[in-house]
C-alpha positions as CSV (number, residue, x, y, z in Angstrom):
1,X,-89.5,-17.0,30.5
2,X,-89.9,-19.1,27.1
3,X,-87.3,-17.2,25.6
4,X,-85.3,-18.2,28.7
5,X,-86.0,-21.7,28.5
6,X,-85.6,-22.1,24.9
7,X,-82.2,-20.8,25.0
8,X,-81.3,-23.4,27.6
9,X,-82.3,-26.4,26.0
10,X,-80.1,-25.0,22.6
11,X,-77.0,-25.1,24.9
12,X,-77.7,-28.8,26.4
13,X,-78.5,-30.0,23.1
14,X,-75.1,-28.7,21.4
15,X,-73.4,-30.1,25.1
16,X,-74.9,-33.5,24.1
17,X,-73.7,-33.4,20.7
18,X,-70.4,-32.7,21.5
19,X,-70.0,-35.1,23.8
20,X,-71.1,-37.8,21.4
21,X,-68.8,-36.7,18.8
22,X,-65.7,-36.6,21.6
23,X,-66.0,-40.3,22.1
24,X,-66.9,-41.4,18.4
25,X,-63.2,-39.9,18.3
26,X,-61.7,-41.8,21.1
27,X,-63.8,-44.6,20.6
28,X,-60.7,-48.1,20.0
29,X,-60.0,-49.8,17.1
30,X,-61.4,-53.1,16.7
31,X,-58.9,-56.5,16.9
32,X,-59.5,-56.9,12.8
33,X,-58.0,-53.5,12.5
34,X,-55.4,-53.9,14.9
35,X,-54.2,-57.4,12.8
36,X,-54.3,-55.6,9.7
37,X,-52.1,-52.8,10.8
38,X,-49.8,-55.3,12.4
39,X,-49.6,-57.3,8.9
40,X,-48.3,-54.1,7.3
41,X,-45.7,-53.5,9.7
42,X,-44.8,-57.4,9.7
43,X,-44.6,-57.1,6.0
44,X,-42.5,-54.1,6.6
45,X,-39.8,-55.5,8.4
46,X,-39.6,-58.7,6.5
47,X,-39.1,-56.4,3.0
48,X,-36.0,-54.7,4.7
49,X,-34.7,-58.1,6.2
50,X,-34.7,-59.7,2.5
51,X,-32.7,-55.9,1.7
52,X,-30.3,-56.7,4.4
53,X,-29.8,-59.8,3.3
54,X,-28.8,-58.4,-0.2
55,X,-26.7,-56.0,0.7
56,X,-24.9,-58.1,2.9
57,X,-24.5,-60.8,0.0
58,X,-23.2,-57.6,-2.0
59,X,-20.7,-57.0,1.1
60,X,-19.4,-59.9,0.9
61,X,-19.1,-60.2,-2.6
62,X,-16.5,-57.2,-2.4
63,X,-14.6,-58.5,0.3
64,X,-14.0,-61.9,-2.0
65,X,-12.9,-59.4,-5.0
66,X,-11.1,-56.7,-2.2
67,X,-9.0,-59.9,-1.2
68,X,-8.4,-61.5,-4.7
69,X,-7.1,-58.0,-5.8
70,X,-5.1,-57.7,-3.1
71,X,-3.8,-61.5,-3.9
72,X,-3.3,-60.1,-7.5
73,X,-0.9,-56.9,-6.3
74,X,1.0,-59.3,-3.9
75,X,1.7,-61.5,-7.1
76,X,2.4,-58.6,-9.1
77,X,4.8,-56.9,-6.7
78,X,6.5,-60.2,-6.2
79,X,6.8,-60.5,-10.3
80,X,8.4,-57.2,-10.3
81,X,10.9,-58.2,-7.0
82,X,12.1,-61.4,-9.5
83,X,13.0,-59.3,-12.5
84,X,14.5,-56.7,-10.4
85,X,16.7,-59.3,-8.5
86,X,15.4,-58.1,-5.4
87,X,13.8,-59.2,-2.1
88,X,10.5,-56.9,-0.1
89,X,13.4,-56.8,2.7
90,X,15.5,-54.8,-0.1
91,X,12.3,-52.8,-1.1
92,X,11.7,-51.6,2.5
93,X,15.1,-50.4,2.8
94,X,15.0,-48.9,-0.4
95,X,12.1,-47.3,0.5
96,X,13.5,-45.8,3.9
97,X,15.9,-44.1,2.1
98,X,13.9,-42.6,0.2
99,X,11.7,-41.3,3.0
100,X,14.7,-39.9,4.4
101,X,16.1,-38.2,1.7
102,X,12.4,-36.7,1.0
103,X,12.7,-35.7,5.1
104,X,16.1,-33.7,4.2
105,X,14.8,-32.0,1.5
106,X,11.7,-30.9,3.4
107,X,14.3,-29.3,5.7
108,X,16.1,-27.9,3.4
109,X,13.0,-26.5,1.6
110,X,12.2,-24.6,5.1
111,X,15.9,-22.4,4.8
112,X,16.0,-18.9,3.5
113,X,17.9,-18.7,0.2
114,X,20.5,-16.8,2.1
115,X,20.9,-19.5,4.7
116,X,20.3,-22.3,2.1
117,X,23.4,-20.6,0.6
118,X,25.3,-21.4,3.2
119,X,24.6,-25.0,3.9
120,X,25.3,-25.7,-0.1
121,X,26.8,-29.0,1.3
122,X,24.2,-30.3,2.5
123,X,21.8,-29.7,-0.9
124,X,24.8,-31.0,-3.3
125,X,24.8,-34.7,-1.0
126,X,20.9,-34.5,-1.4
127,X,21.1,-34.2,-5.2
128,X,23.9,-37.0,-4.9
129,X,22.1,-39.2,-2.9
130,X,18.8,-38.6,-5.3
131,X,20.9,-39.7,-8.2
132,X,22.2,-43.1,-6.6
133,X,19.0,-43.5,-5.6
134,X,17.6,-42.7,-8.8
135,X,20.3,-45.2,-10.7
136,X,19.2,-48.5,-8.2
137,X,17.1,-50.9,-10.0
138,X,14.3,-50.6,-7.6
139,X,13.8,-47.1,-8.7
140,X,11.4,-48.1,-11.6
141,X,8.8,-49.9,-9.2
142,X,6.1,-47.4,-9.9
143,X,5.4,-46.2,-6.4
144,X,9.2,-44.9,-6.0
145,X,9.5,-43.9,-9.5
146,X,6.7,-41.7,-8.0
147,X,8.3,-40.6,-5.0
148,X,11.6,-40.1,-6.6
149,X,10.4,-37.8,-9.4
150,X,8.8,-35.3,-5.9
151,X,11.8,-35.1,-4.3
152,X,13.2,-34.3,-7.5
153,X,10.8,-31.4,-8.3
154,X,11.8,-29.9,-4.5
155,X,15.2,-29.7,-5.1
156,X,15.0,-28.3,-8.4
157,X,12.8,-25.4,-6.9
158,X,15.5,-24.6,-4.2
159,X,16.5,-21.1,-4.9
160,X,19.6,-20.2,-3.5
161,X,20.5,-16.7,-3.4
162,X,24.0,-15.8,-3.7
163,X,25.4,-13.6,-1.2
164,X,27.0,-10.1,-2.5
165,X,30.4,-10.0,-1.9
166,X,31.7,-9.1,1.7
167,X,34.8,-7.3,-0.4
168,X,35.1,-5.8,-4.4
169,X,38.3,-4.5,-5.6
170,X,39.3,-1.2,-7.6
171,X,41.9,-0.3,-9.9
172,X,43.1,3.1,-10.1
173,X,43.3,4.9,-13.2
174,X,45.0,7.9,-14.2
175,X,44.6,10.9,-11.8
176,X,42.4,9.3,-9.3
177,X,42.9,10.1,-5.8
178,X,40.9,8.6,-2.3
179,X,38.7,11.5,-2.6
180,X,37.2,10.8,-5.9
181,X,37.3,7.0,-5.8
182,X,35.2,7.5,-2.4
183,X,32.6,9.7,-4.4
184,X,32.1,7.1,-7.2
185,X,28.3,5.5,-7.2
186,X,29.6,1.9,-7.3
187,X,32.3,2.1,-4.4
188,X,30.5,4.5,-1.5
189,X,29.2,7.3,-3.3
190,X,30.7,9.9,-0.5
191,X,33.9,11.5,-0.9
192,X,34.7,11.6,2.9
193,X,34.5,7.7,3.1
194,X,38.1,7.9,1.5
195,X,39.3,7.0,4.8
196,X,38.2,3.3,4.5
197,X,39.9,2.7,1.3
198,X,43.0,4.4,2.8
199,X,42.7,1.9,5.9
200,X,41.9,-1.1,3.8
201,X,44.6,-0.8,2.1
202,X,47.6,0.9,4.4
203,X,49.9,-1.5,3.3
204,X,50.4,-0.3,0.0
205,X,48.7,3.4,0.5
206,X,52.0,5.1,2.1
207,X,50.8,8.6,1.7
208,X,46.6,8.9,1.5
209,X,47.5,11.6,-0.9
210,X,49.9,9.8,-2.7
211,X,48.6,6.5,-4.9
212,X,49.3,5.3,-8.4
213,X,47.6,3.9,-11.3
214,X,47.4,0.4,-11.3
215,X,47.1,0.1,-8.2
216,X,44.5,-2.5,-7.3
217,X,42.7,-1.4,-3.9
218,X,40.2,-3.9,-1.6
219,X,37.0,-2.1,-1.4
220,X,35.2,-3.4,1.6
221,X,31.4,-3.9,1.6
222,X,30.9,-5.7,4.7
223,X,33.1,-5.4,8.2
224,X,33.9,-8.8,9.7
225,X,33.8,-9.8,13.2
226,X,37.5,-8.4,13.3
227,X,36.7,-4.9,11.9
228,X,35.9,-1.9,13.6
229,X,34.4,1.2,11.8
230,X,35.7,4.5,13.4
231,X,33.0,7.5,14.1
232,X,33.0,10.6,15.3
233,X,34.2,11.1,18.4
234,X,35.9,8.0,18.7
235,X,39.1,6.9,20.2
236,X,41.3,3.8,20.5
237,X,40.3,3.7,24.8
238,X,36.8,4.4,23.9
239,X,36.5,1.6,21.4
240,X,38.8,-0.8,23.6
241,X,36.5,-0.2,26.3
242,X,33.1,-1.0,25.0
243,X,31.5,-4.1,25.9
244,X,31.4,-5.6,22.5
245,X,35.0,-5.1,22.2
246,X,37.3,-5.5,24.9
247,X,35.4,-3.8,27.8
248,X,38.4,-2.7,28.9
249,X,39.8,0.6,27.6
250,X,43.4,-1.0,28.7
251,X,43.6,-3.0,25.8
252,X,43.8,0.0,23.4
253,X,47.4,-1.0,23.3
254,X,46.5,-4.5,21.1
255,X,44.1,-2.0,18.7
256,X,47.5,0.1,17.8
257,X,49.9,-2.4,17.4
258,X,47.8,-3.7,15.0
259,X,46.9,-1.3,12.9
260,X,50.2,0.8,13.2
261,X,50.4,1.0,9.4
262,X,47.1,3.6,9.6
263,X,47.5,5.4,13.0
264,X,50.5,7.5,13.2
265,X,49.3,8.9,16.1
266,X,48.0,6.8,18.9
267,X,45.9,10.0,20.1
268,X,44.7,10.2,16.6
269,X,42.1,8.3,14.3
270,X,39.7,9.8,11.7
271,X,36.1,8.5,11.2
272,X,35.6,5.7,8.7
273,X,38.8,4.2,9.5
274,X,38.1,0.5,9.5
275,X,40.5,-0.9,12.4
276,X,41.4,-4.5,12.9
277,X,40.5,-6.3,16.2
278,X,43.2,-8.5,17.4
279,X,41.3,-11.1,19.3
280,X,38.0,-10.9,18.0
């Protein structure tokens, strides 16, 4: 029963305890601490005032020197605009047309070499209109002496590929004959392509198995819009009447009459034949 007892009053004792140390922690702070904490915080925001109040005086500092220096450039540029002769109206156009040309040359830039090929024009009036442009006074005020020398550089990196020829020509030598002028690796490298040299050049080919040295033959590398390549199993209806032709195989007639020099035969044409397209 002691033991009991004894054991009780151990766990009141240790409640007690506890309970005194619990409000010793929530226990408030007294008013001289609560002014002294308050100073330090007072003192806290007066420090970073007086550092505003720097960095505002260094603020405006720059502004004063941002808007002298921007005094100074205006001075400047109007300095340069006396010598040059010229007024900022001048400059702004001046400066358009620069813009534009460096808009054209950005286009230009975007064409394939083959297409760029074809629109030579256009890049020979660029590099015209750069070298007027380059020749005006105005062109040494640094900023479009800057601009100038860019659009330069873009044109000179154009690359503009020269198209192979659409036709090369052959003259024949001594005992050449369709057959082996056909079979050569620089005109079609197969003998039985004679018949497009034959039909290239009917006019002055009489016989196919008749031709002369000296003779100077068109060797065709590319068909035009007008040309028809014959294949097998091909006839002047048949090719009259497809849709990319004619579309009607009624007009065979206009395919004959002109290319009567090659077809002797209206019934009769020969693969690789190259036929011209009245019309086309």
């Amino acid at each position: 029963m002691k033991k009991y007892l004894t054991i009780t009053l151990v766990i009141l004792l240790t409640l007690i305890l506890a309970s005194a140390s619990f409000a010793q922690q929530e226990r408030k702070i007294t008013l001289e601490e609560y002014n002294a904490l308050l100073q330090k915080w007072l003192d806290r925001e007066a420090a970073a005032k007086q550092q505003i109040a720097i960095e505002d005086s260094i603020i405006a500092d720059l502004k004063n020197k941002y808007k002298m220096t921007e005094q100074e450039i205006a001075q400047l540029q109007q300095e340069i605009y006396d010598l040059l002769g010229v007024y900022e109206a001048d400059v702004n156009n001046y400066q358009n047309e620069v813009a534009a040309l460096k808009n054209q040359v950005e286009a230009l830039r975007a064409l394939t070499p083959e297409v760029l090929y074809q629109r030579q024009s256009e890049l020979e009036a660029a590099k015209q209109k750069l070298a007027a442009l380059q020749n005006n006074s105005m062109a040494n005020i640094p900023e479009n002496e800057s601009r100038l020398s860019n659009i330069s550089d873009n044109l000179n990196n154009l690359k503009v590929v020269v198209p192979k020829p659409k036709n090369d020509t052959y003259t024949v030598a001594k005992g050449d004959n369709l057959w082996k002028i056909s079979s050569k690796p620089d005109i079609y490298n197969d003998p039985f392509k004679w018949p497009r040299i034959w039909s290239a050049n009917a006019e002055s080919i009489k016989d196919p198995n008749v031709i002369y040295a000296d003779q100077v033959f068109t060797i065709i590398r590319e068909l035009d819009k007008n040309q028809r390549l014959v294949t097998k199993g091909d006839n002047l209806k048949k090719i009259a009447g497809s849709s990319e032709v004619y579309n009607d195989p009624f007009q065979w007639t206009k395919i004959y009459e002109a290319n009567k020099s090659q077809i002797k035969d209206p019934n009769l044409i020969y693969p690789e034949q190259i036929l011209i397209l009245p019309g086309k």
